[in-house]
Residue frames as qw, qx, qy, qz and C-alpha x, y, z in Angstrom:
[[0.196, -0.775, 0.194, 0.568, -43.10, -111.23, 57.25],
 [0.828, 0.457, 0.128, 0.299, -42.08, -110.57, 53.60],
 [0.540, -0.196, 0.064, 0.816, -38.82, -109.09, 52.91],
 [0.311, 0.636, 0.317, 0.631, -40.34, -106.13, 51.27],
 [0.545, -0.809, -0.192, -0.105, -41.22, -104.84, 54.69],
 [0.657, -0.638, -0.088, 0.393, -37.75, -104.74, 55.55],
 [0.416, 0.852, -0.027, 0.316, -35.80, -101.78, 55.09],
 [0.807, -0.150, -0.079, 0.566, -32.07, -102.00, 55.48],
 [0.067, -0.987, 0.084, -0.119, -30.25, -98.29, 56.58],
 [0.495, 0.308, -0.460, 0.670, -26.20, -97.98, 56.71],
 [0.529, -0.786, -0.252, -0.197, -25.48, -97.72, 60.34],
 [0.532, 0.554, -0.325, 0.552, -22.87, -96.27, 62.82],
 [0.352, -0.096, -0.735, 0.571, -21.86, -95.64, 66.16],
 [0.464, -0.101, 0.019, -0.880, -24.95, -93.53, 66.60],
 [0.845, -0.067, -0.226, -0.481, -26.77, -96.86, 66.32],
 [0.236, 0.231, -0.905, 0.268, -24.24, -99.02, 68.46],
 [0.280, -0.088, 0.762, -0.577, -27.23, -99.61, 70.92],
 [0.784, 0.296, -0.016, -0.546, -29.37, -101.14, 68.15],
 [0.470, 0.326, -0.790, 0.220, -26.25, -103.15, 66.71],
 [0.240, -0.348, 0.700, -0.576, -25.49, -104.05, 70.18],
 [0.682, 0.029, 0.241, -0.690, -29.08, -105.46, 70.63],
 [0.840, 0.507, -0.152, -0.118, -29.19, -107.74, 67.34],
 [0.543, 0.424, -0.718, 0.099, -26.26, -109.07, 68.18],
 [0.172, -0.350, 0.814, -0.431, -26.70, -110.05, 71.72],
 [0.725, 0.129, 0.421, -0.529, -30.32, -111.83, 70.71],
 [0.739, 0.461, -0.475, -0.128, -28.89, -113.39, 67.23],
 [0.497, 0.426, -0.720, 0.230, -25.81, -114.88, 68.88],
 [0.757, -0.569, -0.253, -0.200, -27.39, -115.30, 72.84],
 [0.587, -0.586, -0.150, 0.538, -24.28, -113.71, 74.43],
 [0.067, -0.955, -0.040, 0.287, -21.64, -111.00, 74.45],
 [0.666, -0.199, 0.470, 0.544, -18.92, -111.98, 72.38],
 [0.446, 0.255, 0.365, 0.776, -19.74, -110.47, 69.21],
 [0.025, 0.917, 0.348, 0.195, -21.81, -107.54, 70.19],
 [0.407, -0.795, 0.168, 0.417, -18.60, -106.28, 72.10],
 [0.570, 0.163, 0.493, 0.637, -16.62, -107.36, 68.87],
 [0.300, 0.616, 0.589, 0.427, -18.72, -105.63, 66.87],
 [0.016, -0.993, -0.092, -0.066, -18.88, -102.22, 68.82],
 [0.389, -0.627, 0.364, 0.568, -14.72, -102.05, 69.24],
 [0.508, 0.190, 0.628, 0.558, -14.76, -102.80, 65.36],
 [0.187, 0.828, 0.379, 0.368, -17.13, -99.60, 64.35],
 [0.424, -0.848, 0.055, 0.312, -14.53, -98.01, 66.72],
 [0.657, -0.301, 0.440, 0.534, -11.20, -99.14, 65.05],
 [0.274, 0.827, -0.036, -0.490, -9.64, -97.13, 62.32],
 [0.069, 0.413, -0.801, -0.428, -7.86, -99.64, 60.70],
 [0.296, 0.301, 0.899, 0.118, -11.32, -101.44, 59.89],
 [0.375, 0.780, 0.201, -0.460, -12.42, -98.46, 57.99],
 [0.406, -0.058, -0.225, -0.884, -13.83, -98.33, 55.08],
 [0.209, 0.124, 0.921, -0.303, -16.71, -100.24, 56.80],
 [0.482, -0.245, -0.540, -0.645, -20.19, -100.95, 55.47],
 [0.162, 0.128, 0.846, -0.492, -22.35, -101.77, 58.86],
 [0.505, -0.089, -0.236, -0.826, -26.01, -102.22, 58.10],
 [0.286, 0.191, 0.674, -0.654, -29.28, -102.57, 60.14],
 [0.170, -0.310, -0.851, -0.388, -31.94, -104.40, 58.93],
 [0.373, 0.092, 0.537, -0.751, -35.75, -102.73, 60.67],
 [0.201, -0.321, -0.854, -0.356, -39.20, -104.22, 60.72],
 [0.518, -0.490, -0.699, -0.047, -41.26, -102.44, 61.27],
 [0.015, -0.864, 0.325, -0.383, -39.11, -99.80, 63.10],
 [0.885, -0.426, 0.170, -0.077, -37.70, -102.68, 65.11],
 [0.153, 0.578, -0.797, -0.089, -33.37, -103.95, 64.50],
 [0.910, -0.109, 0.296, -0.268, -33.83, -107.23, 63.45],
 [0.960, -0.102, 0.206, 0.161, -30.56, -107.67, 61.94],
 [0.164, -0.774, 0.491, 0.365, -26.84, -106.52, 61.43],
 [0.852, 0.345, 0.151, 0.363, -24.15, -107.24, 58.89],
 [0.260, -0.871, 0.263, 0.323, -20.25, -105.83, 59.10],
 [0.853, 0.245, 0.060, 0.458, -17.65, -105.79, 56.75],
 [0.268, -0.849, 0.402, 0.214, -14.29, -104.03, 57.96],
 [0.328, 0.800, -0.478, -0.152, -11.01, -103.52, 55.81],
 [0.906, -0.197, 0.339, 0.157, -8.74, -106.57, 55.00],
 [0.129, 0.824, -0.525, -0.170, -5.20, -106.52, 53.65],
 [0.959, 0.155, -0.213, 0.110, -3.11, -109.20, 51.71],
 [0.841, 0.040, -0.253, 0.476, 0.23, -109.80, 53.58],
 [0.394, -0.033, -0.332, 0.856, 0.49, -106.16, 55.21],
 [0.113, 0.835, 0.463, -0.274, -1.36, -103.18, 56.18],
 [0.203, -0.199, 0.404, 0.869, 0.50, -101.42, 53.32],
 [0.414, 0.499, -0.074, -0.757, -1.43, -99.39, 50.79],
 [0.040, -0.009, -0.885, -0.464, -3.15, -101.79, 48.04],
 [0.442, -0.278, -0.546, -0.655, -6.47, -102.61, 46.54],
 [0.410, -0.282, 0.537, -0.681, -9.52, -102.46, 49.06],
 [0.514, -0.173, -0.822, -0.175, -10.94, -105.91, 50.30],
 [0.476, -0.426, 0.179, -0.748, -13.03, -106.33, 53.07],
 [0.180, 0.028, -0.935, 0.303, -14.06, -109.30, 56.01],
 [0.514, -0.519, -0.347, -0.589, -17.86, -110.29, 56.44],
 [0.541, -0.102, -0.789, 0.273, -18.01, -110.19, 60.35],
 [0.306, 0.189, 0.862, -0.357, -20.38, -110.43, 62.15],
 [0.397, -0.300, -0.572, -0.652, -23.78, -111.42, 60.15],
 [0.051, 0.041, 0.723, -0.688, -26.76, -111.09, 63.09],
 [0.400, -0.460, -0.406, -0.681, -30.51, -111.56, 62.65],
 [0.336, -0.287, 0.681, -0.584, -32.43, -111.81, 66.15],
 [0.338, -0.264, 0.896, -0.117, -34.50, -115.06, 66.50],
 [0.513, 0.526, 0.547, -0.401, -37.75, -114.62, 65.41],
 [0.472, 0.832, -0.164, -0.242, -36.31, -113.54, 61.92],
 [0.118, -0.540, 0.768, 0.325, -34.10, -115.91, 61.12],
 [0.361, 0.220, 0.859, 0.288, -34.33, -118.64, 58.37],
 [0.168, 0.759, 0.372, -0.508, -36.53, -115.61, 56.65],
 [0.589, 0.647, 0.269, 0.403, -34.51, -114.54, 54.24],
 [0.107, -0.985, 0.125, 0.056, -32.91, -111.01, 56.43],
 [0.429, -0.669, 0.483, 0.368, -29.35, -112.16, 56.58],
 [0.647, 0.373, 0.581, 0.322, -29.53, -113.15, 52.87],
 [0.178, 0.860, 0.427, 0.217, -30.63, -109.65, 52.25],
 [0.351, -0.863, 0.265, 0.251, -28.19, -107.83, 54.53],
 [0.595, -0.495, 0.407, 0.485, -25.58, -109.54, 52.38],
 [0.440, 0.601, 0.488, 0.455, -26.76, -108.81, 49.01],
 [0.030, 0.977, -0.159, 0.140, -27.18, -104.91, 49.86],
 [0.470, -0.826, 0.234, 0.206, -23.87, -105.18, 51.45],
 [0.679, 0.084, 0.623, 0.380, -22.18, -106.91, 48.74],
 [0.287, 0.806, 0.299, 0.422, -23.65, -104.35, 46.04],
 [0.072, -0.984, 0.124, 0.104, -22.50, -100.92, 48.72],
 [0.547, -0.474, 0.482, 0.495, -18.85, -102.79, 48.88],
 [0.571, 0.367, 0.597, 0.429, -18.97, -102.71, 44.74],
 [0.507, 0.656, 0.225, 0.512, -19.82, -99.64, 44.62],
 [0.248, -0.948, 0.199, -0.032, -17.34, -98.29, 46.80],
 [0.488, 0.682, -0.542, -0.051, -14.73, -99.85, 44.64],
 [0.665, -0.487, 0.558, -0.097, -14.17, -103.27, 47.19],
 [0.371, 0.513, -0.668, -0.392, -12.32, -106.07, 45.00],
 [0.606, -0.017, -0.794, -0.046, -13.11, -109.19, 47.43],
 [0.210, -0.607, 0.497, -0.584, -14.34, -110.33, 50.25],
 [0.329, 0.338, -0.850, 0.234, -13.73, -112.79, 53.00],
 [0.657, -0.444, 0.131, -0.595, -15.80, -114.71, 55.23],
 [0.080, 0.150, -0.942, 0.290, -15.55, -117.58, 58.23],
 [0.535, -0.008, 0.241, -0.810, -18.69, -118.62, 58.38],
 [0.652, 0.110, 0.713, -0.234, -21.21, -121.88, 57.87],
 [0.281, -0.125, 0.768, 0.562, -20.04, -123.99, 54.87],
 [0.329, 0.611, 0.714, 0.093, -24.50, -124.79, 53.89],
 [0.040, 0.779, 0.453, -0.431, -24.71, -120.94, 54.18],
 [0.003, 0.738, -0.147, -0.659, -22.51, -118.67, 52.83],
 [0.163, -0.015, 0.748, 0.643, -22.06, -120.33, 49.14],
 [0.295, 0.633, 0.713, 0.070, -25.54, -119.60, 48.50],
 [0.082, -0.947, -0.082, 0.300, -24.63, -115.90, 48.35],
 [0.756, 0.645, -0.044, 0.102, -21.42, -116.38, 46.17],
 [0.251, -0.799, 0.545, -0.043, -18.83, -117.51, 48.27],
 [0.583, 0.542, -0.605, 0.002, -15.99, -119.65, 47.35],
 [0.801, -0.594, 0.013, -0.072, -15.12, -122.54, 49.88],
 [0.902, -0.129, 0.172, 0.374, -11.81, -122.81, 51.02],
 [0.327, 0.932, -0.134, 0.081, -9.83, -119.61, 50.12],
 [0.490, -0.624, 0.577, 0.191, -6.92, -120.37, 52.45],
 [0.686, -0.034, 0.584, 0.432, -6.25, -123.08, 48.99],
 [0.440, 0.806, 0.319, 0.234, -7.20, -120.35, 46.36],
 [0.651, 0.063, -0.324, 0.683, -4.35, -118.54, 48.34],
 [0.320, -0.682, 0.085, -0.652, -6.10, -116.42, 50.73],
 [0.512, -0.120, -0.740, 0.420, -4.77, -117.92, 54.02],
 [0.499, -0.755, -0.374, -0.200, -6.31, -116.96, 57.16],
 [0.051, 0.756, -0.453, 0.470, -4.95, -114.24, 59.60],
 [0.456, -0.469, 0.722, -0.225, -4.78, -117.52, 62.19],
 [0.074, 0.091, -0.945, -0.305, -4.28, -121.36, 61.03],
 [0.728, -0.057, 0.199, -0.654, -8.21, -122.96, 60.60],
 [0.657, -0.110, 0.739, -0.099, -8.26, -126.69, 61.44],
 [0.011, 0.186, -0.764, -0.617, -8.38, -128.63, 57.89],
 [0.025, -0.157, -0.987, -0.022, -11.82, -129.80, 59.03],
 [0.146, 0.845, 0.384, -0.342, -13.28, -126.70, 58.72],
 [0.358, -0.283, 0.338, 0.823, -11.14, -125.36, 56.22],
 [0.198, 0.474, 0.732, 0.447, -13.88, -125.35, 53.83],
 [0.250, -0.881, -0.364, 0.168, -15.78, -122.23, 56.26],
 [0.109, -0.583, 0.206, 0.778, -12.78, -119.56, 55.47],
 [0.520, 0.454, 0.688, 0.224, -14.19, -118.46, 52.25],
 [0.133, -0.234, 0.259, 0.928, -13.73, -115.55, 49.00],
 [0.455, 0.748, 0.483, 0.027, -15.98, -113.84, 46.94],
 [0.276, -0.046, 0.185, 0.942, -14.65, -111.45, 44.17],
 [0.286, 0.763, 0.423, -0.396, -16.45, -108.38, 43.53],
 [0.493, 0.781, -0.078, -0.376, -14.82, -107.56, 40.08],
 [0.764, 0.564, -0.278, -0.142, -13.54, -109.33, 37.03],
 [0.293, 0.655, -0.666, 0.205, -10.00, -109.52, 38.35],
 [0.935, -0.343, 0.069, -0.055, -11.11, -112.50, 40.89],
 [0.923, -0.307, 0.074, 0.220, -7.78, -115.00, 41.19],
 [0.530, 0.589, -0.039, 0.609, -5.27, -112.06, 39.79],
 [0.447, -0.812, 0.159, -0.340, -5.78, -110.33, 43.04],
 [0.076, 0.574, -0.690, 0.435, -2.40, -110.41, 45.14],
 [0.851, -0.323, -0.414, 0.001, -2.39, -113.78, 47.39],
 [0.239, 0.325, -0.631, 0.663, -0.85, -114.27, 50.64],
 [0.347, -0.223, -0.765, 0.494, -1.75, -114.17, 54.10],
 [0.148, -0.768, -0.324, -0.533, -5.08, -111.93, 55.13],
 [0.229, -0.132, -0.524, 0.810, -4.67, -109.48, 57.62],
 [0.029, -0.831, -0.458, -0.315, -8.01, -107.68, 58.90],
 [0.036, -0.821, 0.046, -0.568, -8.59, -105.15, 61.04],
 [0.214, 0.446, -0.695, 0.521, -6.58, -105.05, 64.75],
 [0.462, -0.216, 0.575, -0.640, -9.41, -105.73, 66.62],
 [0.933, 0.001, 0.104, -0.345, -10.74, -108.53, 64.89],
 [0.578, 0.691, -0.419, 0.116, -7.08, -109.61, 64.26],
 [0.347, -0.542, 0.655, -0.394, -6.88, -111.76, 67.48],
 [0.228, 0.141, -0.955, -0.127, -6.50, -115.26, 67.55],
 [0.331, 0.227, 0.719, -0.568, -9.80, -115.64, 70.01],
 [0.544, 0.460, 0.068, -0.699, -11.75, -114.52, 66.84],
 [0.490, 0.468, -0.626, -0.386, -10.66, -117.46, 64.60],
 [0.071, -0.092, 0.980, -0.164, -11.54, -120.40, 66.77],
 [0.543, -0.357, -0.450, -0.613, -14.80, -121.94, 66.60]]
């Protein structure tokens, strides 16, 4: 497979039963494909970027980012929360969830995002220009994360103003804003 073949399409609740799919074969239950369709539901994780990766005409891999707030859900600059990233099996270690986050990373830029947050595998996500350890750059997590993984809550900025951006405590959206979603 080369990545040129794959062509990545913003997706929405029209496509929840593709999503759906790609997440239940990436992750090999139901935990985040249910996540993932109450999140393209919820209106306080909008503006969202969802995008479907096809091969082929086949979903072979998701990527979400839903709204995130610093210390309230008060108006303020827009940040965002990578969650879930999904390729299905046969396509992983490829290069698709590399790719889902680069387009997604570029739509959140230019739809004015300022940063965004991820919980996610320490080897993985710095290769993509995340920061380890935001919770000490003062982005705490919306629940405590163990110090031994602290390194896995992580920041990318998407413009200039990187560590000038309000700190504090991240709040996301309501449905992913449950303490189940922050344990490993």
């Amino acid at each position: 497979m080369n990545l040129r073949d794959i062509l990545i399409v913003e997706s929405g609740i029209k496509d929840i039963n593709q999503v759906i799919e790609v997440e239940k074969q990436a992750f090999g239950y139901d935990k985040e494909a249910e996540l993932t369709a109450k999140l393209l539901q919820d209106k306080t994780a909008k503006p969202i970027i969802s995008l479907l990766a096809y091969h082929k005409e086949i979903a072979v891999g998701h990527v979400l980012f839903t709204r995130a707030y610093i210390n309230n859900m008060s108006q303020q600059p827009l940040f965002h929360i990578l969650a879930p990233l999904a390729v299905i099996p046969e396509y992983q270690k490829q290069g698709v969830g590399g790719f889902l986050i680069k387009e997604g990373l570029k739509r959140l830029k230019e739809m004015g995002s300022k940063m965004v947050l991820v919980l996610g595998h320490i080897d993985y996500y710095p290769r993509y220009g995340f920061i380890p350890n935001a919770g000490k750059k003062g982005y705490s997590a919306p629940y405590p994360i163990p110090d031994e993984v602290s390194e896995a809550w992580m920041v990318q900025f998407l413009t200039s103003e990187g560590f000038e951006i309000e700190h504090g405590k991240v709040l996301c959206a309501t449905e992913l804003n449950k303490p189940e979603h922050w344990r490993e």
